[in-house]
MARZA-910315 format. One record per residue (C-alpha): y, z, x. Coordinates in steps of 0.02 Angstrom, whole numbers. Example, Ala and Ser with C-alpha at 12.3 -4.5 7.8 and 13.67 -1.06 7.14 Angstrom:
BEGIN
        v        w        u
     -225      390      615
      -53      357      684
END
This chain:
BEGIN
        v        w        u
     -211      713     -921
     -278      711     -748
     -438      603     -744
     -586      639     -771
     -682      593     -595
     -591      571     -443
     -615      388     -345
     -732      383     -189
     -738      228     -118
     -663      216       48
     -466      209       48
     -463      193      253
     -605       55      293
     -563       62      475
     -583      236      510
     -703      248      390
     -796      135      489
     -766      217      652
     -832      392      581
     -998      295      522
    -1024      228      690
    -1014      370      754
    -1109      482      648
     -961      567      611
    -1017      667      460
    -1106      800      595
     -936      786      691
     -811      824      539
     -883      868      403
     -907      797      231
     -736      708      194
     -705      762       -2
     -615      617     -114
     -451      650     -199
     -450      773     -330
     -328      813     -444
     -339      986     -464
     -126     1014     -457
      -61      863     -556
       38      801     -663
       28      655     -790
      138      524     -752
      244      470     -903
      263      286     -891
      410      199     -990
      424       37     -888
      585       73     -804
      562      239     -670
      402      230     -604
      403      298     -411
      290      242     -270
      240      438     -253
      186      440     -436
       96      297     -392
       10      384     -245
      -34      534     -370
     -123      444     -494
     -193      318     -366
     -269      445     -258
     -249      609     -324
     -327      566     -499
     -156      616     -595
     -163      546     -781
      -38      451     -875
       48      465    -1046
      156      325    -1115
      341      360    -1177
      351      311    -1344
      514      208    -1359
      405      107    -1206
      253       81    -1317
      393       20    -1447
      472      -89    -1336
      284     -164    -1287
      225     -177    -1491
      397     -267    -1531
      377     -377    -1378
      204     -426    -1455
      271     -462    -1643
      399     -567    -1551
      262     -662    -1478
      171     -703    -1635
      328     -749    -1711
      388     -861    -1582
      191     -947    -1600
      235     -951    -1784
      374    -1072    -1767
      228    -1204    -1672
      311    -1189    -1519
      229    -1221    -1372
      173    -1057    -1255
       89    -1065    -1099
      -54     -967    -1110
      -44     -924    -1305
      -65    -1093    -1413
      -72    -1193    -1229
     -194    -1203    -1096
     -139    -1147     -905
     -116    -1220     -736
     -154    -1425     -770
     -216    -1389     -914
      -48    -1328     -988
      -58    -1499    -1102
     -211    -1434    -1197
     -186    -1361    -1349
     -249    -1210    -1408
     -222    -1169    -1590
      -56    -1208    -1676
       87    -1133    -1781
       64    -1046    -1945
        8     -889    -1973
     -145     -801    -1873
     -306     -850    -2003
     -465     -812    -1936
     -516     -955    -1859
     -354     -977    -1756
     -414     -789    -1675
     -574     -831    -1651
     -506     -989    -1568
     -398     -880    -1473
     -510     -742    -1416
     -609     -886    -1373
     -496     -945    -1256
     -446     -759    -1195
     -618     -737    -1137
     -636     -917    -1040
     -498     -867     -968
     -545     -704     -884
     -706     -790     -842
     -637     -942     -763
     -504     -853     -667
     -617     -709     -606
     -657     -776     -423
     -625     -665     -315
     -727     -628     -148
     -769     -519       -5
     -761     -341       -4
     -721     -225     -155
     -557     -163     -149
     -544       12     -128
     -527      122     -284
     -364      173     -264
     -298        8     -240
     -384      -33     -414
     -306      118     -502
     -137       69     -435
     -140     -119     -463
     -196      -38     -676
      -56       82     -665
       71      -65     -605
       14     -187     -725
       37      -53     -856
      193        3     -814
      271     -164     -793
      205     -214     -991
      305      -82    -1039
      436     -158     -968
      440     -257    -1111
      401     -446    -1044
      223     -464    -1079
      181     -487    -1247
       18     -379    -1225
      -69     -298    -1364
      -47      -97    -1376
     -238     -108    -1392
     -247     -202    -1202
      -92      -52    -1159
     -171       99    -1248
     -356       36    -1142
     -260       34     -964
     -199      203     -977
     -382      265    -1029
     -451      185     -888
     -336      306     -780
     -353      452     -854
     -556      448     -907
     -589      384     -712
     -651      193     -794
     -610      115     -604
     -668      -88     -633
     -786     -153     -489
     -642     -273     -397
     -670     -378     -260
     -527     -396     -172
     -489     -550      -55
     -434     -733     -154
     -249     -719     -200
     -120     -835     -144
       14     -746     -200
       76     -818     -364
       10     -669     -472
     -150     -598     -411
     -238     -742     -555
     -420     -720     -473
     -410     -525     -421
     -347     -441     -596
     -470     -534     -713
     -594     -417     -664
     -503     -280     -743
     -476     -372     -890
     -667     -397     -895
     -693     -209     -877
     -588     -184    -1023
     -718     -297    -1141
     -862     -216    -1055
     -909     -367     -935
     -936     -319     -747
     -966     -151     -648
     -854      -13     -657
     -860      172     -567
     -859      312     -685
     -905      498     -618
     -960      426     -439
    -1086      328     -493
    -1064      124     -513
    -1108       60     -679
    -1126     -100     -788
     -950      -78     -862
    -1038      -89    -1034
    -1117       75     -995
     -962      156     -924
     -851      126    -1064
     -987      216    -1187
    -1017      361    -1079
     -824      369    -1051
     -801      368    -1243
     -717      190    -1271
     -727       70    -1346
     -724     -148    -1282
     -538     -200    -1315
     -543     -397    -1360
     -432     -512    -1288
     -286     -616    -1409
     -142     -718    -1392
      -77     -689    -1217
     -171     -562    -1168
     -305     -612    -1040
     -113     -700     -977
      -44     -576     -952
     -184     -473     -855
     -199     -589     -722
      -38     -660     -688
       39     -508     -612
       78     -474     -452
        2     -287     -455
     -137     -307     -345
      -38     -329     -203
      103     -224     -230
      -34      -86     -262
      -89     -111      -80
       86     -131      -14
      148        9     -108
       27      125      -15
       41       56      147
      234       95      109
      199      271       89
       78      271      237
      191      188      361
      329      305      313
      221      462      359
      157      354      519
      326      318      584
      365      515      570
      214      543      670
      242      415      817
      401      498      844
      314      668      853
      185      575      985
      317      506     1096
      411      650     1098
      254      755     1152
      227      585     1274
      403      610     1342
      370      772     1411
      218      737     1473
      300      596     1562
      429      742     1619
      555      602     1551
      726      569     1484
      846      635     1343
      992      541     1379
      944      394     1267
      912      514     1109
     1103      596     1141
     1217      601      992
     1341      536     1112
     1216      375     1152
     1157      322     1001
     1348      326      917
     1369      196     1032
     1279       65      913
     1230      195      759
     1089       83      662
     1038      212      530
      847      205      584
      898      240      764
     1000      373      733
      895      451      626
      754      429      738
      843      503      872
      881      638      784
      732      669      724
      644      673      912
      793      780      978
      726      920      821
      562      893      885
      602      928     1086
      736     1082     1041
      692     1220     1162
      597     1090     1294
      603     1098     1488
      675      920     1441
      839     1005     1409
      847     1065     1606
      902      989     1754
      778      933     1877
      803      843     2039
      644      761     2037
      658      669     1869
      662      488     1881
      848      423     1827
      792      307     1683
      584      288     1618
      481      149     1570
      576       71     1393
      428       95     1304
      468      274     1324
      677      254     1319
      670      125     1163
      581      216     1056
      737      254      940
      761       91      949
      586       29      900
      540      154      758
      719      158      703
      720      -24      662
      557      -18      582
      622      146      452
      764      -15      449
      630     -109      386
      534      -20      274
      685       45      184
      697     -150       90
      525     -159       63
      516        0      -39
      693      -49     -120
      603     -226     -170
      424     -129     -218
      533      -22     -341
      598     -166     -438
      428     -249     -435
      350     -101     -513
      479      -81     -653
      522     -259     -710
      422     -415     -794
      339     -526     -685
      256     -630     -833
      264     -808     -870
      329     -833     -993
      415     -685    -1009
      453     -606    -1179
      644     -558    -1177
      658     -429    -1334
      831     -445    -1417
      909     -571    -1318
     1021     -693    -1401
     1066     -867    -1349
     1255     -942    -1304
     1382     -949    -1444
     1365    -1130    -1378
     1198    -1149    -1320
     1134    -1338    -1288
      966    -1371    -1398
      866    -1348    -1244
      898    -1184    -1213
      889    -1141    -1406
      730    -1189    -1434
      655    -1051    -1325
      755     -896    -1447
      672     -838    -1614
      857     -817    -1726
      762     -746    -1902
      660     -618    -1959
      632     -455    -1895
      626     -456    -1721
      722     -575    -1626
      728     -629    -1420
      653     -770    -1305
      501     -832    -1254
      538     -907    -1093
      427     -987     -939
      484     -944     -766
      424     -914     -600
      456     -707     -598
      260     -721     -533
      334     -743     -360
      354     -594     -246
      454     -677     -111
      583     -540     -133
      457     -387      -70
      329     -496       27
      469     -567      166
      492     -384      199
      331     -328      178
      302     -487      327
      428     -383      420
      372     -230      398
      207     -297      498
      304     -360      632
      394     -183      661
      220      -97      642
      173     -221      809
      320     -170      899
      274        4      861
      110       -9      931
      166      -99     1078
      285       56     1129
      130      170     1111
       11       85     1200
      124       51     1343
      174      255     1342
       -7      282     1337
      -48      181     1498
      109      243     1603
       36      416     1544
     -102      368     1677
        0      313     1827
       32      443     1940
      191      348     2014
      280      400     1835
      205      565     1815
      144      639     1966
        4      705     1880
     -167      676     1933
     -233      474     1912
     -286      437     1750
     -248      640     1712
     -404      699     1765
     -427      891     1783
     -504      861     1966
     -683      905     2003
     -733      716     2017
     -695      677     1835
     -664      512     1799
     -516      548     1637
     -437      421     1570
     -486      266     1651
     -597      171     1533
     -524      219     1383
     -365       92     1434
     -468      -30     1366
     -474       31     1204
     -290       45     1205
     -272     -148     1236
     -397     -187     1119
     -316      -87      978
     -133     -161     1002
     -206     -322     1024
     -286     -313      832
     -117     -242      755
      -15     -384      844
     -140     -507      759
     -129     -424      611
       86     -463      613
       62     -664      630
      127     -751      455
       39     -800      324
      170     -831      200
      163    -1006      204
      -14    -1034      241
      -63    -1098       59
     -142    -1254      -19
      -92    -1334     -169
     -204    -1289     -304
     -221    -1331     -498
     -193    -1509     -509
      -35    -1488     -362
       70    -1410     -488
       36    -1250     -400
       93    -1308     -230
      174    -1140     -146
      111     -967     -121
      158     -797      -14
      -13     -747       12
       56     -558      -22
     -102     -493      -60
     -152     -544      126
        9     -503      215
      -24     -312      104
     -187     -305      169
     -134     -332      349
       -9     -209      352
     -154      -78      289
     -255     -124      415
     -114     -103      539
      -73       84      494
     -278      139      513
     -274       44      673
      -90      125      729
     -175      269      658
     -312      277      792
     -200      210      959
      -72      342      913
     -212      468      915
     -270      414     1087
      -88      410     1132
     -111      585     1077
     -235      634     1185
     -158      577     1327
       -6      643     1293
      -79      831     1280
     -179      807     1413
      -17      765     1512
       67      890     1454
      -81     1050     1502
      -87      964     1674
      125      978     1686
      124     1160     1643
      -57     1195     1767
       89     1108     1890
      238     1193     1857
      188     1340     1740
      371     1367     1687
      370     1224     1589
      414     1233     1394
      368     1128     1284
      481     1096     1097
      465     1185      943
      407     1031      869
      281      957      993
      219     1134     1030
      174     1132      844
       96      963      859
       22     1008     1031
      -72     1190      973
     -125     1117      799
     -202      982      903
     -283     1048     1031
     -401     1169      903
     -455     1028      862
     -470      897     1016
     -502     1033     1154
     -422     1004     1362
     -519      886     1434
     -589      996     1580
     -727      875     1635
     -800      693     1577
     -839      692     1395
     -849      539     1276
     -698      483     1229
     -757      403     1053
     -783      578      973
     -655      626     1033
     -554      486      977
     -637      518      784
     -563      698      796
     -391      647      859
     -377      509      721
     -443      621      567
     -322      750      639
     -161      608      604
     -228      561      439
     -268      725      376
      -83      784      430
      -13      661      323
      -84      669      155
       11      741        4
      -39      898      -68
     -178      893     -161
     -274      729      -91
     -401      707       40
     -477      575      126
     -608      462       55
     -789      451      160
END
């Protein structure tokens, strides 16, 4: 079932920000959250969830159902549990303490009286409490409904050992609109251990949550949502917060929005191109099979669709024999970042469909016909249901964060191309157009507004150092590594708003280049593709026939890029 109110908090801080400076409410409008008024629920069976299913329940407000050989799978993986804590085995994070205090025990073997679950839900709730210490600013609601979806996804995987309660409360979260208050900065990158806690506290009533736009104690939100406190047992408050699905809830976005990004840079520095009255010959079929990466060819392909019909096609004796290579690379740039983004969203598809617990339960495995004691002691042989219990280190995301590293990197390359296109846009000795493409009259154009264009590729270049290995040891030195994924996630979100807003000044320039071509050579035709781009634009940042300030201006062309790329039936957060 779709939910039942949509999420509002900001999705885009950065040009969220830049419309509140602004006053940009008289400028565009009011900017209406997702709404899910053409989904569908998303069945979740632990195996086949998509990073577009993700985006529809994440920001369109799409609900979820659970398959029920998953929900099986997840009750059987629980029994296991129990009966693996039966035989007085040790388990992190069941009858053990965590982190240093790993040698602490909790409760042991036997079978579950009443005082070993008090003593466990005990421990469940010190748990959530202790770990919960996060900072800085709230993570967006649509990060938080897609870390719950992950997390629930990936119990039905099987691996957790979570009860159906703690499952059954995650999906009503989704589709009742029960969005836990998260803050959203602390991670390292070993499982998201101080982020997800607060979801877990949520789920027991502890915190602030949204429900129907309006932040309440989460107490209060569970009642008026209908539901009822879940209460933490055995592994539970575990398995909650060591998962990685905070920050492959913010990568897996930023996936989706790079994707759509990279489609429209090529569209801009096609329209750039002919503004520049530039060069086809690197975008050839007969070029690029000269060294055919997939991403470049498919970039070039995808610019030579967009310029079909252009004056570019023509002869002319006055064209320059080669351009500037931020304008003749651009296959090669954006190519190799498609290159790049294609691993990421391989690795973010097997994160979202696999076990990332410690310990993990494996249902129905069986030891070696020959198995040396050490390894048997982790198996339950009798009884009912049979498997492992075993600890590991599937909490670390190397596999999707070194790409997800990468995929900043490309991002900065990306913007470096665009900036550079947007500054040769203004030198009459490549385009002999008018300085800084001012209509005449004394107008000033483009001048100042160069600044802004250093500025912003300066930030996203920042925003593509490392952090990977930029982590302390914590918890007694036994945790001595991290990825810091949840940062390196962040960073790439913050790269596409900002990529967002120098590809719509790009934009402008680039339109503007293009009106003062044709007012030059009125013959001139522009593609099918950037004449699309070009008309849809200009209705909404007019020609720049005199001075005007360029920050509105800049708000329109931005929230004209972001509104292009949503999927049908979301819209942008205020």
């Amino acid at each position: 079932m779709p939910m039942q109110n949509s999420p509002s908090a900001p999705a885009r801080p950065y040009l969220t920000a830049i419309r509140q400076s602004l006053g940009a409410a008289a400028l565009l409008g009011v900017f209406a959250a997702p709404v899910a008024t053409a989904c569908s629920d998303v069945d979740l069976d632990g195996r086949s969830l998509t990073l577009a299913q993700i985006e529809s329940v994440a920001r369109q407000g799409c609900g979820v159902t659970l398959a029920d050989e998953a929900m099986r799978r997840a009750e059987r993986s629980y029994d296991l549990l129990l009966a693996y804590a039966r035989l007085d085995r040790p388990v992190y994070g069941l009858n053990r303490g965590v982190g240093l205090n790993k040698d602490q025990t909790i409760f042991k073997g036997g079978e579950i009286s009443p005082e070993v679950r008090k003593l466990s839900e005990q421990f469940n709730r010190n748990l959530l409490r202790s770990h919960s210490a996060a900072y800085g600013a709230e993570a967006p609601q649509e990060v938080t409904r897609a870390a719950m979806l992950i997390r629930l996804n990936t119990a039905l995987f099987g691996g957790s050992g979570l009860q159906p309660a703690v499952l059954r409360q995650y999906a009503q979260f989704l589709n009742r609109g029960v969005t836990p208050v998260m803050f959203g900065e602390g991670s390292v990158g070993q499982a998201d251990i101080t982020v997800l806690p607060q979801i877990g506290l949520a789920m027991m009533g502890e915190g602030q949550a949204y429900y129907r736009g309006q932040r309440l104690p989460a107490a209060q939100a569970l009642r008026q949502a209908g539901l009822e406190p879940v209460q933490p047992f055995g592994k539970d408050a575990l398995a909650i917060v060591s998962s990685n699905a905070y920050g492959a809830a913010i990568a897996s976005l930023a996936a989706l929005d790079a994707a759509r990004l990279l489609s429209q840079a090529d569209a801009v520095a096609a329209l750039s191109l002919e503004g520049l009255d530039g060069n086809l010959a690197p975008v050839l079929s007969a070029s690029q099979a000269q060294r055919p990466y997939d991403g470049q060819v498919n970039t070039a392909e995808h610019i030579r669709a967009l310029l079909r019909g252009s004056s570019l096609w023509q002869q002319d004796t006055q064209r320059a024999l080669q351009d500037p290579l931020s304008f003749r690379t651009v296959s090669q740039a954006h190519g190799a970042a498609r290159d790049m983004l294609a691993p990421l969203q391989r690795q973010l598809l097997l994160q979202i469909n696999s076990s990332d617990d410690n310990p993990s339960v494996a249902l129905d495995a069986q030891p070696a016909e020959n198995a040396p004691s050490y390894e048997l002691q982790f198996y339950v042989t009798q009884g009912p249901v049979r498997g492992a219990v075993l600890p590991n280190a599937g909490f670390d995301p190397s596999a999707w964060a070194l790409p997800l590293q990468g995929m900043g990197i490309a991002l900065s390359q990306v913007a470096q191309l665009s900036a550079q296109r947007t500054l040769r846009l203004t030198d009459t000795a490549f385009t002999g157009l008018p300085r800084f493409l001012s209509p005449g009259n004394g107008a000033i154009g483009y001048g100042p507004i160069q600044k802004t264009v250093s500025s912003l590729a300066t930030e996203i270049r920042v925003l593509a150092l490392p952090v990977m290995t930029d982590v302390q040891p914590q918890a007694g030195n036994i945790e001595d590594v991290g990825t810091n994924a949840p940062t390196a996630a962040r960073r790439m979100a913050a790269q596409v708003d900002r990529l967002t807003v120098l590809l719509a000044v790009e934009l402008m320039h680039a339109a503007q280049a293009v009106d003062l071509r044709v007012a030059q050579r009125p013959g001139f035709m522009i593609g099918a593709g950037t004449g699309a781009l070009w008309r849809d634009f200009r209705k909404q940042v007019p020609y720049m026939a005199e001075d005007r300030r360029n920050d509105e201006d800049i708000v329109r062309a931005s929230d004209f890029l972001v509104r292009q790329r949503q999927p049908a039936g979301a819209g942008v957060a205020p």
